[in-house]
PDB file with SEQRES, HELIX, SHEET and CRYST1 records, atoms N, CA, C and O in Angstrom:
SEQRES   1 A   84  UNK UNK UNK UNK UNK UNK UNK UNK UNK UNK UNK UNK UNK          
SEQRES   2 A   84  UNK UNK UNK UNK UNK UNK UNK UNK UNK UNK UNK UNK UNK          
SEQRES   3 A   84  UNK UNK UNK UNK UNK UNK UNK UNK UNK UNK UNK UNK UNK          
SEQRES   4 A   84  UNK UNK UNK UNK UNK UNK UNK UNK UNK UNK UNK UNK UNK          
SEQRES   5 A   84  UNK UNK UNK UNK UNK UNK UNK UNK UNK UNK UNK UNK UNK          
SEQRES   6 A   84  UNK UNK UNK UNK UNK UNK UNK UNK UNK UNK UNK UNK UNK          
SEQRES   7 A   84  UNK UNK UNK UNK UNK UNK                                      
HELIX    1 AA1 UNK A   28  UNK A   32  1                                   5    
HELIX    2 AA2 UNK A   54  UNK A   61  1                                   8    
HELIX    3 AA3 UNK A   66  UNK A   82  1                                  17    
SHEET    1 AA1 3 UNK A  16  UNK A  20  0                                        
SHEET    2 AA1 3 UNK A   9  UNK A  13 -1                                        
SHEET    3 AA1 3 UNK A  41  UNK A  43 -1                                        
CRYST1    1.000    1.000    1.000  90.00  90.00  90.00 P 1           1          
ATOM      1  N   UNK A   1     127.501  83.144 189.399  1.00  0.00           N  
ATOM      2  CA  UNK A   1     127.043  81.950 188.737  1.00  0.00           C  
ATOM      3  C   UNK A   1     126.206  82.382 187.536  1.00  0.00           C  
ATOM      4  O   UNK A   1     125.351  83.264 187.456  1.00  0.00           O  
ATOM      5  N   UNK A   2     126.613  81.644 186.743  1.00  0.00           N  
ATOM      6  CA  UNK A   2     125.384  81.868 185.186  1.00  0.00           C  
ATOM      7  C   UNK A   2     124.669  80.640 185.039  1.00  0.00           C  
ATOM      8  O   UNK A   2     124.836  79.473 185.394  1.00  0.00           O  
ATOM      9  N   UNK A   3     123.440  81.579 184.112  1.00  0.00           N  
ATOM     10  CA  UNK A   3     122.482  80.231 183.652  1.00  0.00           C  
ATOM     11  C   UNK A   3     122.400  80.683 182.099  1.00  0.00           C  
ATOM     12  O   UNK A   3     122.531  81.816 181.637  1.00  0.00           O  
ATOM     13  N   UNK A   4     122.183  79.646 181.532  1.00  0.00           N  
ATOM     14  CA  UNK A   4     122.154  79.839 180.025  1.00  0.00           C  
ATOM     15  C   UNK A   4     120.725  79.954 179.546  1.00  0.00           C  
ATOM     16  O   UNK A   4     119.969  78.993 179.691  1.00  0.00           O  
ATOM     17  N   UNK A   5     120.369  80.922 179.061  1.00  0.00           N  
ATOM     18  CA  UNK A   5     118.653  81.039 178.444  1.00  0.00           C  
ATOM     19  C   UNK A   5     119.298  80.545 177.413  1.00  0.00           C  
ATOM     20  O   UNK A   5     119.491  79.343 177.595  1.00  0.00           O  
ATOM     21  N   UNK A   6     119.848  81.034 176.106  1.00  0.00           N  
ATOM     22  CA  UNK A   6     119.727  80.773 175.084  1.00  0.00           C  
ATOM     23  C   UNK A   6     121.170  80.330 174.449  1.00  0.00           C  
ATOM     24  O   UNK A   6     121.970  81.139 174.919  1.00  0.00           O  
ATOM     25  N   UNK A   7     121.589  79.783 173.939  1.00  0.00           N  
ATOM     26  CA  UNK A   7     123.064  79.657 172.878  1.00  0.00           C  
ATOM     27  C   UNK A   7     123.743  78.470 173.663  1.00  0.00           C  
ATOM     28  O   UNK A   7     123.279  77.751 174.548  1.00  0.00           O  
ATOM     29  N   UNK A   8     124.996  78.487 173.062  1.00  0.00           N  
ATOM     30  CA  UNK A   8     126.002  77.448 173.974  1.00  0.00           C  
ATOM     31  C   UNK A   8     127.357  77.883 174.240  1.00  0.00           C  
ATOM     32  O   UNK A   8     127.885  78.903 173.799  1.00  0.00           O  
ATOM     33  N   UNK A   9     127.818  77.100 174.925  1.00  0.00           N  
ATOM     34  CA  UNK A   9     129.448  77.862 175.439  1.00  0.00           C  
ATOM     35  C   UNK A   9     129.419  76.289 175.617  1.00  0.00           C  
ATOM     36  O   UNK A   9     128.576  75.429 175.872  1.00  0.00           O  
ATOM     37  N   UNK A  10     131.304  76.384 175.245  1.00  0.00           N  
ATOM     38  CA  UNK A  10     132.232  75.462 175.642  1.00  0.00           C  
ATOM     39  C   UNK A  10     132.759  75.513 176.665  1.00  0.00           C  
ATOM     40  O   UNK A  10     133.313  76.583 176.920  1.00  0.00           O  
ATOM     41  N   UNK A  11     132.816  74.606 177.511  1.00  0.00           N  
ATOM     42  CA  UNK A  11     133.744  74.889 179.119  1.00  0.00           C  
ATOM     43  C   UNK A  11     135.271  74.524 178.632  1.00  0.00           C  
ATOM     44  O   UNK A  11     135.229  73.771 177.659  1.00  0.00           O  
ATOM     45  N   UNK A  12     136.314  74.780 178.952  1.00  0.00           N  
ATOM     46  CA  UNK A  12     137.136  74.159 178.816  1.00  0.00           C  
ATOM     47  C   UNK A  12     138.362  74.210 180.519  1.00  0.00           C  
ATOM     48  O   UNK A  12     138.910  75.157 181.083  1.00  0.00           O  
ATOM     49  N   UNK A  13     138.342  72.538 180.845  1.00  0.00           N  
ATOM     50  CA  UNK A  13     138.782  72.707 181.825  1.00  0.00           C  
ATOM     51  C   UNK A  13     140.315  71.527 181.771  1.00  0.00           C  
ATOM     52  O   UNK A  13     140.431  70.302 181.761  1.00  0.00           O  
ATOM     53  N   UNK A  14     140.963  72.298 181.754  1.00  0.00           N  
ATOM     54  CA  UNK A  14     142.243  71.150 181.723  1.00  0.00           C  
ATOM     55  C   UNK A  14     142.362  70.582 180.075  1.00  0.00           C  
ATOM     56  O   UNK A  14     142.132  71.283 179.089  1.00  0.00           O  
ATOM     57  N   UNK A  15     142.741  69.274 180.054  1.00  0.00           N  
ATOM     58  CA  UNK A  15     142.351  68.794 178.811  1.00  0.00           C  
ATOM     59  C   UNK A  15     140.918  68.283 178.510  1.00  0.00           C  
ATOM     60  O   UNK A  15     140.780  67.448 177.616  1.00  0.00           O  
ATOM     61  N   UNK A  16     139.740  68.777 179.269  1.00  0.00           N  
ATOM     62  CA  UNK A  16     138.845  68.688 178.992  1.00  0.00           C  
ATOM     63  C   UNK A  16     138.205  69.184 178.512  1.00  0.00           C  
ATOM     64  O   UNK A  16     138.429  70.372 178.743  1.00  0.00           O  
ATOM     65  N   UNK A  17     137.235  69.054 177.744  1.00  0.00           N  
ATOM     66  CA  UNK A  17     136.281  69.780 176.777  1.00  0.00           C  
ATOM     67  C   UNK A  17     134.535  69.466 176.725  1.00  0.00           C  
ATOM     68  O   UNK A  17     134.356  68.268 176.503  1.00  0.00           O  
ATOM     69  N   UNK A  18     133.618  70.004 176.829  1.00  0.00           N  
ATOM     70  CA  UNK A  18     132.203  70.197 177.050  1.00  0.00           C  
ATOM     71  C   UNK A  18     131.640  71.503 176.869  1.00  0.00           C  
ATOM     72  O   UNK A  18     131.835  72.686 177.147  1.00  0.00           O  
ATOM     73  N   UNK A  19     130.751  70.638 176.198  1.00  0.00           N  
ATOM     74  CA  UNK A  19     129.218  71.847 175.977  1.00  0.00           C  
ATOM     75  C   UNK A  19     128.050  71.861 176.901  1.00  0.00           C  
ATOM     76  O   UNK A  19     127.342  70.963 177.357  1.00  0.00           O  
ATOM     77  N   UNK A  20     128.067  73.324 177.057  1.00  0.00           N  
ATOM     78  CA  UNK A  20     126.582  73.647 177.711  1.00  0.00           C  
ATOM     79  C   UNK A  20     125.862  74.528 176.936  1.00  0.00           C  
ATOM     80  O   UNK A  20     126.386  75.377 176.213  1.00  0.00           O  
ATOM     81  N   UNK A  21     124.629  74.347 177.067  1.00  0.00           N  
ATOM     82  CA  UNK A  21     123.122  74.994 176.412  1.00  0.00           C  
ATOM     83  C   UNK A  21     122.411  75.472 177.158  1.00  0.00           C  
ATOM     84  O   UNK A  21     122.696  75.767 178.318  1.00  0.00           O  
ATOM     85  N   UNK A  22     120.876  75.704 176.361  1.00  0.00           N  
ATOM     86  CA  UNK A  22     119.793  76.432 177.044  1.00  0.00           C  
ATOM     87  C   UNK A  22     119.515  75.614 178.089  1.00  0.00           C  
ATOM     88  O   UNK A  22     119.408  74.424 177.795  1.00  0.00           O  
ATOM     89  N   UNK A  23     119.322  76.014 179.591  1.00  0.00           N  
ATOM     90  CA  UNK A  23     118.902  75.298 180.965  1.00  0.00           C  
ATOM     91  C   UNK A  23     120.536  74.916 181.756  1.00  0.00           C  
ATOM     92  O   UNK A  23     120.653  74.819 182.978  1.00  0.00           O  
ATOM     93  N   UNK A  24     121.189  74.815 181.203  1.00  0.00           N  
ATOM     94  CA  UNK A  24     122.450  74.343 181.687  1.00  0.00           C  
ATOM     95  C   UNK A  24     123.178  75.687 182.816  1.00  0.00           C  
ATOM     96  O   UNK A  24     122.684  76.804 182.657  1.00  0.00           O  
ATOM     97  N   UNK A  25     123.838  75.605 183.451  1.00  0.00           N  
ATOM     98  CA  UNK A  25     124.717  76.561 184.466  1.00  0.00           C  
ATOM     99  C   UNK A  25     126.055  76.314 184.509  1.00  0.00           C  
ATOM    100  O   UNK A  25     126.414  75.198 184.135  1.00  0.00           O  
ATOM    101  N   UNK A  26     127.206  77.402 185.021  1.00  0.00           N  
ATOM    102  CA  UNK A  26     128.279  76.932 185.234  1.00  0.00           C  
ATOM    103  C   UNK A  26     128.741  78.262 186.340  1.00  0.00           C  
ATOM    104  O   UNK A  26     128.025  79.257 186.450  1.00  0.00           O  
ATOM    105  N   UNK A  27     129.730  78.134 186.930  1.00  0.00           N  
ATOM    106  CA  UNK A  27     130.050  79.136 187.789  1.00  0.00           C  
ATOM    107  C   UNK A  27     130.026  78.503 189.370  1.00  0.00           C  
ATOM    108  O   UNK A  27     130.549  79.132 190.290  1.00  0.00           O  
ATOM    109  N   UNK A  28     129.188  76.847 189.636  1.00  0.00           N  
ATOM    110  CA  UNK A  28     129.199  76.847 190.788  1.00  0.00           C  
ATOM    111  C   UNK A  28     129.719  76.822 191.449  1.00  0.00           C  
ATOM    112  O   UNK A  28     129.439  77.288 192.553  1.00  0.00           O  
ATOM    113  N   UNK A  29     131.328  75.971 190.998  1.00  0.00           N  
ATOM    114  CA  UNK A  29     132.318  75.251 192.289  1.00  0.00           C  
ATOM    115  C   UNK A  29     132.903  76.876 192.826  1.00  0.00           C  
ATOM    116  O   UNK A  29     133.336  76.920 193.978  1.00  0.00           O  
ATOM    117  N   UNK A  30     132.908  77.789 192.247  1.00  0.00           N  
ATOM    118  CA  UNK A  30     134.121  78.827 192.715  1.00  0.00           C  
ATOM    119  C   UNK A  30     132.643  79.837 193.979  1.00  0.00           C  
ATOM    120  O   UNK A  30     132.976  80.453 194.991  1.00  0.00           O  
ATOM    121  N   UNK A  31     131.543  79.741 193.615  1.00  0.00           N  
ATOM    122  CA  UNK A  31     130.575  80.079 194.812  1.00  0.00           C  
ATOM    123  C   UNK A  31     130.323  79.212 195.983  1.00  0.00           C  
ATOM    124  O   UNK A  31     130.133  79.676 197.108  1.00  0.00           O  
ATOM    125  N   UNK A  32     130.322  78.214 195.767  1.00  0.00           N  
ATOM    126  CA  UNK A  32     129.777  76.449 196.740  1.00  0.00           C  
ATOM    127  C   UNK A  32     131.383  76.592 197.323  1.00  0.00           C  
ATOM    128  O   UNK A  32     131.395  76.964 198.496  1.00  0.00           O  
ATOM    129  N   UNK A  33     132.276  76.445 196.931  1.00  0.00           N  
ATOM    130  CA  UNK A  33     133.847  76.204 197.719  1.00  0.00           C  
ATOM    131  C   UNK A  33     134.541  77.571 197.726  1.00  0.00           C  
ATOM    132  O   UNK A  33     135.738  77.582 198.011  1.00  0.00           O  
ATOM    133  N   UNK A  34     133.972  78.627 197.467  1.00  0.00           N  
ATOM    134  CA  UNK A  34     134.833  79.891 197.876  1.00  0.00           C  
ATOM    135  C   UNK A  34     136.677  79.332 197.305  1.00  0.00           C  
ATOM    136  O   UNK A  34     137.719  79.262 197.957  1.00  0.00           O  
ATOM    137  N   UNK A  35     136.403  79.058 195.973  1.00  0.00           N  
ATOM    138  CA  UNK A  35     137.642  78.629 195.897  1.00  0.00           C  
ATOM    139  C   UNK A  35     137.956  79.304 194.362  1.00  0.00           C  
ATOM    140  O   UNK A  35     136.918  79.891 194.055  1.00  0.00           O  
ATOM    141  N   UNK A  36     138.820  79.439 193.427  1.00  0.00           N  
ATOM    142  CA  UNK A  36     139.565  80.001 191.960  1.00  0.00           C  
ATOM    143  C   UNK A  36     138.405  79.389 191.223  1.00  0.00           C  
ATOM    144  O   UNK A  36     137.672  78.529 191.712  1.00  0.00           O  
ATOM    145  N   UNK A  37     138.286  79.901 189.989  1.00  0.00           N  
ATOM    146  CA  UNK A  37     137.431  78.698 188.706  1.00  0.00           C  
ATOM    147  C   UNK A  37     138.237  78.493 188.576  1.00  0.00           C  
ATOM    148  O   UNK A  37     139.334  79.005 188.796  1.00  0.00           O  
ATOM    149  N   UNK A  38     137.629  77.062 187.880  1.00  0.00           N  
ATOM    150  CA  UNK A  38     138.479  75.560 187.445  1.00  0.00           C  
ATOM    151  C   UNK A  38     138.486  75.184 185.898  1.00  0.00           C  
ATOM    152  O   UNK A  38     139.015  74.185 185.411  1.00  0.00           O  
ATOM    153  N   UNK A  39     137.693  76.328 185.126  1.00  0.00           N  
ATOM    154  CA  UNK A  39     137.560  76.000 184.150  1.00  0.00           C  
ATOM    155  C   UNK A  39     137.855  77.689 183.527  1.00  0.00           C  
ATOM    156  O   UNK A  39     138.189  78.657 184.210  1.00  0.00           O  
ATOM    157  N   UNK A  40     137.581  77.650 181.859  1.00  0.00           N  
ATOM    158  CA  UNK A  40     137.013  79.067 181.283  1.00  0.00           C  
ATOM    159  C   UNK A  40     136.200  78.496 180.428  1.00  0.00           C  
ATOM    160  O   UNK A  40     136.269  77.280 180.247  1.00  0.00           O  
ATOM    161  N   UNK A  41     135.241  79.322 179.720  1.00  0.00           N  
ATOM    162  CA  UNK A  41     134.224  79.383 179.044  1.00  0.00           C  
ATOM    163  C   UNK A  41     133.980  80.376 177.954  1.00  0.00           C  
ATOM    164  O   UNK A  41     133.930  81.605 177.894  1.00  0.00           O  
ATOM    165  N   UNK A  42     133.829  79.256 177.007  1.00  0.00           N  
ATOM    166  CA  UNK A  42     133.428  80.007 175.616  1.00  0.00           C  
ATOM    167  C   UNK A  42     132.410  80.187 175.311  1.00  0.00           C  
ATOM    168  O   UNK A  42     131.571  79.312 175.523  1.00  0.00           O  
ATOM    169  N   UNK A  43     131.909  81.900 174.426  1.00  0.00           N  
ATOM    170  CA  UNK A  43     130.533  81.499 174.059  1.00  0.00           C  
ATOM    171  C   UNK A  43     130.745  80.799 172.626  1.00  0.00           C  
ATOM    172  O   UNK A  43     131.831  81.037 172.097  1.00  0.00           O  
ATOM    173  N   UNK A  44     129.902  80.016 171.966  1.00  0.00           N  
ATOM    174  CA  UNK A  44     129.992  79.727 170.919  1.00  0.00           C  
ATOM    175  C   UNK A  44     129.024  80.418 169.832  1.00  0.00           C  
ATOM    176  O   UNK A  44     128.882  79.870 168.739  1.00  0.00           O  
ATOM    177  N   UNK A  45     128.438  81.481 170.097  1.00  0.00           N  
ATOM    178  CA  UNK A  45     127.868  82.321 169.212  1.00  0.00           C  
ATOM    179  C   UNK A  45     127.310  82.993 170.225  1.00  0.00           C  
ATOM    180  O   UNK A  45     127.660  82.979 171.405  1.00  0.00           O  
ATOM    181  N   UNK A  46     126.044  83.844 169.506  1.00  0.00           N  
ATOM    182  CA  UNK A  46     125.128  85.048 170.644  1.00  0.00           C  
ATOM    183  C   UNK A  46     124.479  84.252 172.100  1.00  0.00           C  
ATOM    184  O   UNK A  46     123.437  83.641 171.867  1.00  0.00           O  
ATOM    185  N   UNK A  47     124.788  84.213 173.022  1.00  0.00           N  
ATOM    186  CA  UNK A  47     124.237  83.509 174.046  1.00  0.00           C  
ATOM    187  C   UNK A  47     123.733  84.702 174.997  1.00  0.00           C  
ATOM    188  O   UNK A  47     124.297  85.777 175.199  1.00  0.00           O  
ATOM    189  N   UNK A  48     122.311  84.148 175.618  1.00  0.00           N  
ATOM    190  CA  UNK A  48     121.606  84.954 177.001  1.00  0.00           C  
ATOM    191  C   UNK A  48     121.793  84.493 178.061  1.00  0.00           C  
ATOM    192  O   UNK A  48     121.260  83.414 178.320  1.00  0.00           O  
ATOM    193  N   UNK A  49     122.497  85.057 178.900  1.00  0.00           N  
ATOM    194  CA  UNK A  49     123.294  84.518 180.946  1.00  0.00           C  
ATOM    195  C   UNK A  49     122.249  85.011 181.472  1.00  0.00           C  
ATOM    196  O   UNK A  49     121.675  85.929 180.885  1.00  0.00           O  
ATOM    197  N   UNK A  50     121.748  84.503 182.734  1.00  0.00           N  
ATOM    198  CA  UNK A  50     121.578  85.141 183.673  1.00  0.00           C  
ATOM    199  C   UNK A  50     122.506  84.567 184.276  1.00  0.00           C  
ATOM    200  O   UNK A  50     123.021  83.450 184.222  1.00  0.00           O  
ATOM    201  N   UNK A  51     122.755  86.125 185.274  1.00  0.00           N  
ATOM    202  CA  UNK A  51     123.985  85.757 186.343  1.00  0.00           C  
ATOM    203  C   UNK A  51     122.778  86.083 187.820  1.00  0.00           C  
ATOM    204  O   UNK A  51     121.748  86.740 187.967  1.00  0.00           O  
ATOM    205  N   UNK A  52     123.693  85.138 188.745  1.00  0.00           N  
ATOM    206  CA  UNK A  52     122.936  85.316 190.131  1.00  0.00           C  
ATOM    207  C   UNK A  52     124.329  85.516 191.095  1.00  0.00           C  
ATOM    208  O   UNK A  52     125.184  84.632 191.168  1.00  0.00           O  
ATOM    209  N   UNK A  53     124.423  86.770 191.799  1.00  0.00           N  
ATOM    210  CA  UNK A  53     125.414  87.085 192.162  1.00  0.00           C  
ATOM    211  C   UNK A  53     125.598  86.525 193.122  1.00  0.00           C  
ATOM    212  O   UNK A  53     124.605  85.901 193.496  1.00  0.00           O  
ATOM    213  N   UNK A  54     126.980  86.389 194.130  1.00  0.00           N  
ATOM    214  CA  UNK A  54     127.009  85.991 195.348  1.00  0.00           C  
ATOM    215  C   UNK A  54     126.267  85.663 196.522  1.00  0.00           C  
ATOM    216  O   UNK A  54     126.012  84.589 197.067  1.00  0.00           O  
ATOM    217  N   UNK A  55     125.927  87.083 196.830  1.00  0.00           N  
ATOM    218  CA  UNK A  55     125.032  86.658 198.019  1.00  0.00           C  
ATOM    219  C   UNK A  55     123.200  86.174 197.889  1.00  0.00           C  
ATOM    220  O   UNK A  55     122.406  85.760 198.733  1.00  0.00           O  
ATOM    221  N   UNK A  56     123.086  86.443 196.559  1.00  0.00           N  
ATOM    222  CA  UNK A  56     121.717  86.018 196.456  1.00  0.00           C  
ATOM    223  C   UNK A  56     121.722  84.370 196.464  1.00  0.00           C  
ATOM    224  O   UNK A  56     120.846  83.659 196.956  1.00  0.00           O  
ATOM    225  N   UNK A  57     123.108  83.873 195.697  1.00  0.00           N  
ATOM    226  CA  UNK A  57     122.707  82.345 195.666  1.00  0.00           C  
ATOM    227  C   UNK A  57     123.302  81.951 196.834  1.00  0.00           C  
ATOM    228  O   UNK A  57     122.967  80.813 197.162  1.00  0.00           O  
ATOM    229  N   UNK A  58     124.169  82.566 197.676  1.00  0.00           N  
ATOM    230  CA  UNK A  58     124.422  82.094 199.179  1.00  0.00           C  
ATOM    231  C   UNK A  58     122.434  81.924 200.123  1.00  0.00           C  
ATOM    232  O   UNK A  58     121.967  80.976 200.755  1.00  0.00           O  
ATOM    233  N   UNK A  59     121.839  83.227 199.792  1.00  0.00           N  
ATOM    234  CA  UNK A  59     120.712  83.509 200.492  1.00  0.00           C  
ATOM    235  C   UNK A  59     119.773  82.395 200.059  1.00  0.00           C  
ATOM    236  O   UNK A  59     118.941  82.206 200.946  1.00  0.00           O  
ATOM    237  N   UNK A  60     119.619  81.655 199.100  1.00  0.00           N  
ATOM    238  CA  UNK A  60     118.854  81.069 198.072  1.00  0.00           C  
ATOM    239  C   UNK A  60     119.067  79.393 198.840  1.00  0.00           C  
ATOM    240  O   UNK A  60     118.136  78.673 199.199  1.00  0.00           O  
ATOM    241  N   UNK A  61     120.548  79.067 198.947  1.00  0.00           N  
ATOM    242  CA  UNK A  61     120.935  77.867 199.263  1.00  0.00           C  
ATOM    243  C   UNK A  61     120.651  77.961 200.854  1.00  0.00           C  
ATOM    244  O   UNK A  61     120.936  76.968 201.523  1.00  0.00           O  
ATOM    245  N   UNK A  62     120.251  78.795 201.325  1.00  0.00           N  
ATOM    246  CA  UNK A  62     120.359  78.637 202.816  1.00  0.00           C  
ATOM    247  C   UNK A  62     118.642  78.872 203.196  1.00  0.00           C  
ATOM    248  O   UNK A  62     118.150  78.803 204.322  1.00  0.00           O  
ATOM    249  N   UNK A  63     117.988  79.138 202.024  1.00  0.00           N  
ATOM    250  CA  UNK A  63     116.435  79.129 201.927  1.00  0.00           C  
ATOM    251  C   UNK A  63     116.122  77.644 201.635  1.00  0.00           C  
ATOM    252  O   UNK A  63     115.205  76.936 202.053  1.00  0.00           O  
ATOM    253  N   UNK A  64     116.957  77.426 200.952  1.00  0.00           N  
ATOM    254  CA  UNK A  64     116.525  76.235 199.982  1.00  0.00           C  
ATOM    255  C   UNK A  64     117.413  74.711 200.346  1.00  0.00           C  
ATOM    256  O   UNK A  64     117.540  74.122 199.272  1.00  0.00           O  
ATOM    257  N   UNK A  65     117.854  74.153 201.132  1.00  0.00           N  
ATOM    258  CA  UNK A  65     118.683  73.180 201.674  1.00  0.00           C  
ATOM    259  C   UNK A  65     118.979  72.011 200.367  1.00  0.00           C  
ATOM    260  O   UNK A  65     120.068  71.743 199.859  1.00  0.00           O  
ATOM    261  N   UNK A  66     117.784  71.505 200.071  1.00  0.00           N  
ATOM    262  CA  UNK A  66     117.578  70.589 199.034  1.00  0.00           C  
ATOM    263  C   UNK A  66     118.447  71.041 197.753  1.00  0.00           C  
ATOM    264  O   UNK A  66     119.207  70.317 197.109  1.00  0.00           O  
ATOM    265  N   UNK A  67     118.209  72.171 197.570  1.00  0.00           N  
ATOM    266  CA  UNK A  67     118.866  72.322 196.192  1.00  0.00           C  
ATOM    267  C   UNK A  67     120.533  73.031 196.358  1.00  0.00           C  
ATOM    268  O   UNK A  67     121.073  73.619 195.421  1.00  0.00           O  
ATOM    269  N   UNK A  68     121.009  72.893 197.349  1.00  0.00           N  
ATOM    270  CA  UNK A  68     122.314  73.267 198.110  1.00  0.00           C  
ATOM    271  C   UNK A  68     122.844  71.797 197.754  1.00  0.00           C  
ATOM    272  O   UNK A  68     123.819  71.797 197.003  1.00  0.00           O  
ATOM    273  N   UNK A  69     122.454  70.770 198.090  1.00  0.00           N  
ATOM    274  CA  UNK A  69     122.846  69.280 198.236  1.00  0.00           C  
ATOM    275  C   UNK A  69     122.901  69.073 196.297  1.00  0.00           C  
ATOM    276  O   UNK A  69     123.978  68.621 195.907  1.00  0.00           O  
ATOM    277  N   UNK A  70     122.067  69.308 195.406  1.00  0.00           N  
ATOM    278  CA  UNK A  70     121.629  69.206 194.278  1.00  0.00           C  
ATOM    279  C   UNK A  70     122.942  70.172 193.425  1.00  0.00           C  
ATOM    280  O   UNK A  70     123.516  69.686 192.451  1.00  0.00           O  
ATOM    281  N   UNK A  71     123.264  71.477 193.922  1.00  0.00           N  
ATOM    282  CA  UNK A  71     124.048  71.635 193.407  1.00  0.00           C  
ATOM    283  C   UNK A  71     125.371  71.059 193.783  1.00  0.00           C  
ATOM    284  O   UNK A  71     126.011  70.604 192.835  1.00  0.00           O  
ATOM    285  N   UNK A  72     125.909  70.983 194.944  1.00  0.00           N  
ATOM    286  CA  UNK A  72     127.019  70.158 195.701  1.00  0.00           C  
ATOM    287  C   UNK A  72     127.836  69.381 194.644  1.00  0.00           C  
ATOM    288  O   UNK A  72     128.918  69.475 194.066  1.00  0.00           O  
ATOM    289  N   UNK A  73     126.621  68.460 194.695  1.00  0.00           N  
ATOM    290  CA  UNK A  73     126.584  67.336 194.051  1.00  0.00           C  
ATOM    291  C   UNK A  73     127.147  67.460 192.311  1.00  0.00           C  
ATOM    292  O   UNK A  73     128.125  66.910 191.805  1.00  0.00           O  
ATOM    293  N   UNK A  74     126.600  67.958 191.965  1.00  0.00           N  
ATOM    294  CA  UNK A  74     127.199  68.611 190.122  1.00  0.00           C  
ATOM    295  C   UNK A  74     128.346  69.228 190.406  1.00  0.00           C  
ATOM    296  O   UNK A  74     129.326  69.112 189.670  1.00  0.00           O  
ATOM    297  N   UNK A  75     128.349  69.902 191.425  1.00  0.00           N  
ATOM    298  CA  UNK A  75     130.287  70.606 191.713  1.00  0.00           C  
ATOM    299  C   UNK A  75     130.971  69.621 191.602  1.00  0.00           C  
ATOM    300  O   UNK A  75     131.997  69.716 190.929  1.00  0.00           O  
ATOM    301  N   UNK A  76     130.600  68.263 192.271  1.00  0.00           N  
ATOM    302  CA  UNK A  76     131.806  67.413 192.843  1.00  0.00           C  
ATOM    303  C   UNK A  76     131.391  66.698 191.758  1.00  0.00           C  
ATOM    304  O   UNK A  76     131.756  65.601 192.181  1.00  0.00           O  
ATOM    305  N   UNK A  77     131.041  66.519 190.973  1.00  0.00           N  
ATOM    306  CA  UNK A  77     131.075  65.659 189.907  1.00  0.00           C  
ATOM    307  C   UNK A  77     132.438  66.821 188.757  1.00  0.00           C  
ATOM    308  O   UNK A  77     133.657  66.653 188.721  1.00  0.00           O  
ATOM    309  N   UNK A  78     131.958  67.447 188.309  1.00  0.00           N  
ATOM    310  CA  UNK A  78     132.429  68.694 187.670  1.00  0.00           C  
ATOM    311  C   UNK A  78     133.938  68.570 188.197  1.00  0.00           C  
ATOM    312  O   UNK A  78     134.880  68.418 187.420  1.00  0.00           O  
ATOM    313  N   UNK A  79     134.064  68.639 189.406  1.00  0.00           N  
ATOM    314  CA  UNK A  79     135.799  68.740 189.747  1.00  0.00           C  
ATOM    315  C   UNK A  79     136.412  67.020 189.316  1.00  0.00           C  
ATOM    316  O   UNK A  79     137.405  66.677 188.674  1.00  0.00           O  
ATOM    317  N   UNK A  80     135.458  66.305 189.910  1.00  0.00           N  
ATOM    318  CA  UNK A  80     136.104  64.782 189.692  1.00  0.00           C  
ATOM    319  C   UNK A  80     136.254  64.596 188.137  1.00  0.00           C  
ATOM    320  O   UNK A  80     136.945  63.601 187.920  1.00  0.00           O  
ATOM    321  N   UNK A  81     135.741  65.367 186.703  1.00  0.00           N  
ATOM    322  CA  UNK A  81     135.908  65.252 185.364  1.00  0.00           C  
ATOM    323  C   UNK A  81     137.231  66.098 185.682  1.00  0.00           C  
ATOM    324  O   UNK A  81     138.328  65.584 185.463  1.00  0.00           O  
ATOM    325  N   UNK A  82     137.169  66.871 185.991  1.00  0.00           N  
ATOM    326  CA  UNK A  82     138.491  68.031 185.991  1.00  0.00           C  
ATOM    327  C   UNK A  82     140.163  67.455 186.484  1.00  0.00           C  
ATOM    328  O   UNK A  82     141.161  68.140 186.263  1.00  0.00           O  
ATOM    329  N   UNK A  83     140.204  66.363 187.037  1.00  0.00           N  
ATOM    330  CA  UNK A  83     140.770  65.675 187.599  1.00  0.00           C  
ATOM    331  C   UNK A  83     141.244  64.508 186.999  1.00  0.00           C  
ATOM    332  O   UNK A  83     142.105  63.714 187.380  1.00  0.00           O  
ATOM    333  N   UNK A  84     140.306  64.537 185.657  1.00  0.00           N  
ATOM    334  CA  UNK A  84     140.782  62.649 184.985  1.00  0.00           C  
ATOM    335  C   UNK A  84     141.606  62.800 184.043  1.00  0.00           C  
ATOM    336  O   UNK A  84     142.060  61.817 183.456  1.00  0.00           O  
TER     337      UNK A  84                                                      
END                                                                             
């Protein structure tokens, strides 16, 4: 999973198209559903990721319940755009 410190990237998923920025993330549905990405991602100039690898954000969501539900939730939104 990535988080964006700085720049933007385009997601592009299907015929869909969106921007993400500084504070924004992407990477969840394929960690949360153990399933393919659904999208790819552009940077659109110099951008700073942090990445949080597998098992730390498995360890993190199972520390953290509330924000397991919080991300869920943006997955299944994220697939239901992916879908229209």
């Amino acid at each position: 999973m990535y988080f964006i410190s700085t720049g933007s990237v385009e997601v592009l998923a299907g015929d869909q198209r969106f921007l993400l920025g500084s504070g924004d993330f992407f990477g969840e549905i394929a960690l949360l559903f153990d399933r393919p990405r659904t999208a790819e991602v552009v940077a659109l100039g110099y951008c700073n990721l942090l990445v949080l690898h597998t098992s730390a954000f498995r360890a993190f969501l199972d520390e953290v319940p509330e924000v397991r539900k919080i991300m869920e939730s943006v997955a299944a939104e994220r697939l239901e755009q992916d879908e229209l």
